[in-house]
C-alpha positions, -999 to +999 in steps of 0.1 A: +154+713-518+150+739-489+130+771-487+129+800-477+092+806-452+080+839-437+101+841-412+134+837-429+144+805-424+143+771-442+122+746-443+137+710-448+123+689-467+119+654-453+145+635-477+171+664-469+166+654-432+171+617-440+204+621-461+220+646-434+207+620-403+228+593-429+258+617-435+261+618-395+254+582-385+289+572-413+316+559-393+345+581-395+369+556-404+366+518-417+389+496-399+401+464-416+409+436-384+433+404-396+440+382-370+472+362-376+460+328-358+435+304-375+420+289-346+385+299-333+392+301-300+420+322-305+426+346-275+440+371-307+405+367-324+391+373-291+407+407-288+394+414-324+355+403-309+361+425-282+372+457-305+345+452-326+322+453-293+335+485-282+338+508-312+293+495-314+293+504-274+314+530-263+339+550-298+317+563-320+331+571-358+346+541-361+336+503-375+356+472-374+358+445-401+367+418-392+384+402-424+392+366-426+422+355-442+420+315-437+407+307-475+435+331-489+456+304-514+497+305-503+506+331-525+520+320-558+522+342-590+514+314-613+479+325-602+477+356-615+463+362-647+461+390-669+467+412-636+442+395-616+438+376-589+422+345-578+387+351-566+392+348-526+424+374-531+405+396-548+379+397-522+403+401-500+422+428-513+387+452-520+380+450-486+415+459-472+415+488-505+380+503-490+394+504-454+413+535-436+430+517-417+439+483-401+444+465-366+466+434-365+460+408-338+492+388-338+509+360-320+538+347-323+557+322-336+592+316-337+599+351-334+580+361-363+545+366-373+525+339-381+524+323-417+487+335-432+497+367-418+523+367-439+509+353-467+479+384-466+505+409-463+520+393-490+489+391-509+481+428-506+510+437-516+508+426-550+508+455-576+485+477-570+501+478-528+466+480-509+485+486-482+500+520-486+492+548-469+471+536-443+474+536-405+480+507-388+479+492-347+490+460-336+481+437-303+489+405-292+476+383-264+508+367-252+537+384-241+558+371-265+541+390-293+568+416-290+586+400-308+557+397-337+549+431-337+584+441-340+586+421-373+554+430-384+564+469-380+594+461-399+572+446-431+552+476-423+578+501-434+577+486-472+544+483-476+541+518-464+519+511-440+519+535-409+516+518-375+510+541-340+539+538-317+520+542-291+501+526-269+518+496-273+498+464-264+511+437-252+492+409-231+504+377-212+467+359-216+480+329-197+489+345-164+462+347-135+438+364-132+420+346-164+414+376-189+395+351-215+361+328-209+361+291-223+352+309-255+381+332-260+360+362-253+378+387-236+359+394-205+386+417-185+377+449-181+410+465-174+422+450-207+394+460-228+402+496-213+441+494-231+423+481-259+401+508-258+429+533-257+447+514-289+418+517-311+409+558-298+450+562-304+441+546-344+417+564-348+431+600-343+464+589-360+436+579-388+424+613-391+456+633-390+469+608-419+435+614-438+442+657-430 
């Protein structure tokens, strides 16, 4: 509780000053990061490591999750019971539910996104649709993730999910000058500058969606 001293002004109290120091240090938005490919060194996953880095480092009011999809059963609605779902899905789906938005790092295969990426969205969609209403970006490390992304928009529009047209980005990881280390960590600067861009761009399309 404030008051008022002689000279007319107030006079915090310490625990005020903590929960308004908390109240500023939130991030802004919560952003849920699925990577369509399973594999650890994933140049996709490495995109995801370096968002993650950046939004700690250099964009404040944002945090990235990154949400692992590899233990999510293929879906089957045998499994659900009495409206619920099994336990890894239900995990799953709270995290995606608390985010405000979400960045998909997807390759591509066979023109298409990749099968556990399917099967989250899939997942998600499930009555109540987590999805809905939330902003969405994509990336992919290859160049033929246009392809991908282009499907992935298109699932997009029933979920109701709203993806940022632009920047678009789009990277050919396997043309020189190496943009990865032998970990998949992306270690080009120029590239993590586009990513940077993408994930400033989801943000403000975050907070105009939220307004």
């Amino acid at each position: 509780m404030s008051v008022r001293n002689k000279r007319g002004r107030d006079d915090v109290s310490g625990k005020e000053k903590e929960e308004g120091a908390a109240i500023e240090e939130k991030p802004l938005i919560k952003v849920a990061a699925i990577c369509g490919s399973l594999r650890k060194s994933s140049y996709n996953r490495g995109l995801i490591r370096a968002a993650i880095e950046l939004t700690k480092e250099q964009i404040e009011g944002v945090h990235v999750e990154y949400i692992e999809i590899s233990e999510l059963p293929m879906l089957n609605t045998d499994l659900e019971v009495d409206g619920t779902y099994p336990a890894e899905v239900e995990v799953f789906r709270q995290k995606i539910l608390e985010a405000d938005s979400c960045l998909f790092a997807s390759p591509d295969y066979n023109y298409s996104i990749t099968p556990p990426l399917k099967n989250a969205l899939d997942w998600g969609s499930r009555p109540p649709n987590i999805w809905a209403g939330k902003a969405a970006a994509a990336v992919s490390a290859v160049g033929g993730g246009r392809r991908a992304q282009f499907h992935l928009r298109q699932i997009g529009v029933f979920l109701d999910l709203h993806f940022i047209n632009k920047p678009e980005f789009y990277l050919n990881a396997h043309r020189p000058p190496g943009k990865f280390d032998t970990n998949g960590d992306l270690v080009d600067l120029e590239t993590k500058e586009r990513l940077k861009e993408m994930i400033v761009s989801l943000k403000t399309f975050t907070l105009r969606l939220q307004d």
